[in-house]
C-alpha positions as CSV (number, residue, x, y, z in Angstrom):
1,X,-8.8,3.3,-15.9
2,X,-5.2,2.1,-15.3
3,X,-5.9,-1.8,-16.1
4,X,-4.3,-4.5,-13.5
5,X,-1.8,-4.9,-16.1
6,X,-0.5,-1.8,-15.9
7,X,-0.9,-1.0,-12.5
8,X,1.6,-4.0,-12.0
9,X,3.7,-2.8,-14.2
10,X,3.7,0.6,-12.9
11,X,4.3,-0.9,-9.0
12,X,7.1,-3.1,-10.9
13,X,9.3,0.3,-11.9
14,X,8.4,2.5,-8.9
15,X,9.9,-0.9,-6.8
16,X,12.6,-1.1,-8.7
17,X,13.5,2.8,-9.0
18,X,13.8,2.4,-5.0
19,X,17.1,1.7,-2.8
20,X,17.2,-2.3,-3.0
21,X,18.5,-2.1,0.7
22,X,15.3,-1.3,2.0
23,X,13.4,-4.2,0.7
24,X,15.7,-6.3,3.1
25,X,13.5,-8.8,5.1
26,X,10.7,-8.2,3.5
27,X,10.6,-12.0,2.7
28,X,6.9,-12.2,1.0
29,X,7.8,-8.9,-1.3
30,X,4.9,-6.5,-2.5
31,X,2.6,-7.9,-4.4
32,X,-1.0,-7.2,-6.0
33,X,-4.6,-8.4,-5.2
34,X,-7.2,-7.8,-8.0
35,X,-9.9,-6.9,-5.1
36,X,-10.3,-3.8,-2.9
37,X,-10.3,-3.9,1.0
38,X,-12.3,-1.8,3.3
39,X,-12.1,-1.3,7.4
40,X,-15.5,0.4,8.4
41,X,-13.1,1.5,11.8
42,X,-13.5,4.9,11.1
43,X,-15.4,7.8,13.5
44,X,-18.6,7.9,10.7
45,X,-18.2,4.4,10.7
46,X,-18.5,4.7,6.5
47,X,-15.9,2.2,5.2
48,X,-12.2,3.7,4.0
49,X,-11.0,1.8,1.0
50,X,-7.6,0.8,1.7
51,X,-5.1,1.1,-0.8
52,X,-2.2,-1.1,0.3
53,X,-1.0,-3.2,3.5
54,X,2.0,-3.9,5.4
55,X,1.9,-7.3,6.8
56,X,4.4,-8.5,9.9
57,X,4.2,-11.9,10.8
58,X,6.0,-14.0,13.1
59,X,4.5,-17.4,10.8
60,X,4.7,-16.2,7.6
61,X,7.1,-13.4,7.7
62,X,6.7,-9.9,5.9
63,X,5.2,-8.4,2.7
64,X,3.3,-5.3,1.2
65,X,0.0,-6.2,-0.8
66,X,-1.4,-3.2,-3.0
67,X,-5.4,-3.8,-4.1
68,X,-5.8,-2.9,-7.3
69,X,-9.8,-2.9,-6.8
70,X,-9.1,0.2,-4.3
71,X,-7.0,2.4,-6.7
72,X,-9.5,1.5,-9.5
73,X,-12.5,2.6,-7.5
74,X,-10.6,5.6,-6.2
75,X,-9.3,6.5,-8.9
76,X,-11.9,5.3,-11.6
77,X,-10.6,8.0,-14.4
78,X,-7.2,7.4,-14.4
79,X,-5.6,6.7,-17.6
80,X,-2.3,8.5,-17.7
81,X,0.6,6.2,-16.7
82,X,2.5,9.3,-14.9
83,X,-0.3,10.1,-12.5
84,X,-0.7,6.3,-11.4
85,X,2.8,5.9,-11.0
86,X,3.5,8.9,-8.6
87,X,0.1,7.4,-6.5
88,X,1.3,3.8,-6.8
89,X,5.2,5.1,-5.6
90,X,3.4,7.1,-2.7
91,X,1.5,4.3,-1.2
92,X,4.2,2.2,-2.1
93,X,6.7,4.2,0.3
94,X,4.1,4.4,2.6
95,X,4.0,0.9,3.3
96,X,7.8,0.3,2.9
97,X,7.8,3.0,6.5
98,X,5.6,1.1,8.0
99,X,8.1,-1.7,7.0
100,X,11.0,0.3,8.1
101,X,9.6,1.2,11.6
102,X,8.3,-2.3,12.4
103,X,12.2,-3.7,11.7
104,X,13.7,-0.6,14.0
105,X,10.6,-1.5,16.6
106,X,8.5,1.6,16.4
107,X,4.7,2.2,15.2
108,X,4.9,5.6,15.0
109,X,3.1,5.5,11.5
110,X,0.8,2.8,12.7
111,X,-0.7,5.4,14.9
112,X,-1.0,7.9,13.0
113,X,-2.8,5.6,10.2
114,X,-5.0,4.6,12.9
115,X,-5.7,8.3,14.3
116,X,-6.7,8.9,10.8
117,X,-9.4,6.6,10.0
118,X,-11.2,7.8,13.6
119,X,-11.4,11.3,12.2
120,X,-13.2,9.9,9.1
């Protein structure tokens, strides 16, 4: 299992390997919470382990969290530094749309996320 360590580490290059322009007003940044998050929202109503979260707020501004507890029970076996990169860098784009969108005013991607957890 990727330790929190790495997986920072790992989030650290894939943010950096990104287009610095579209990190613009995302005040709060992307950070990392050593727990895992779950919404029970979905059609089975079985929780969905959330791997990361775009946050827009009019109070405390904008940020991306990723929760290392998720990708570590989701991914309990993963070792190699290549495979958690490409998973960290493709929820890490995910939520950098979401941030995208919510600056040009759409939810588009909100949504669809949403349409997806009812057909869980």
């Amino acid at each position: 299992m990727l330790t929190i360590e790495r997986f920072t580490r790992l989030l650290g290059e894939a943010a950096a390997s990104l287009p610095q322009d579209i990190f613009e007003g995302l005040n709060l940044g992307i950070g990392v919470a050593e727990g895992s998050k779950t919404r029970s929202d979905t059609a089975s109503g079985a929780p969905a382990l959330i791997l990361g979260e775009y946050t827009a707020s009019r109070q405390m501004g904008r940020g991306i969290l990723l929760y290392y507890g998720s990708f570590s029970r989701v991914y309990p076996d993963m070792e190699d530094d290549d495979a958690g990169y490409e998973i960290i860098m493709d929820v890490l784009k995910h939520e950098l749309r979401h941030h995208l969108e919510s600056l040009a005013g759409s939810r588009e991607l909100e949504f669809l996320d949403a349409k997806r957890l009812s057909e869980l």
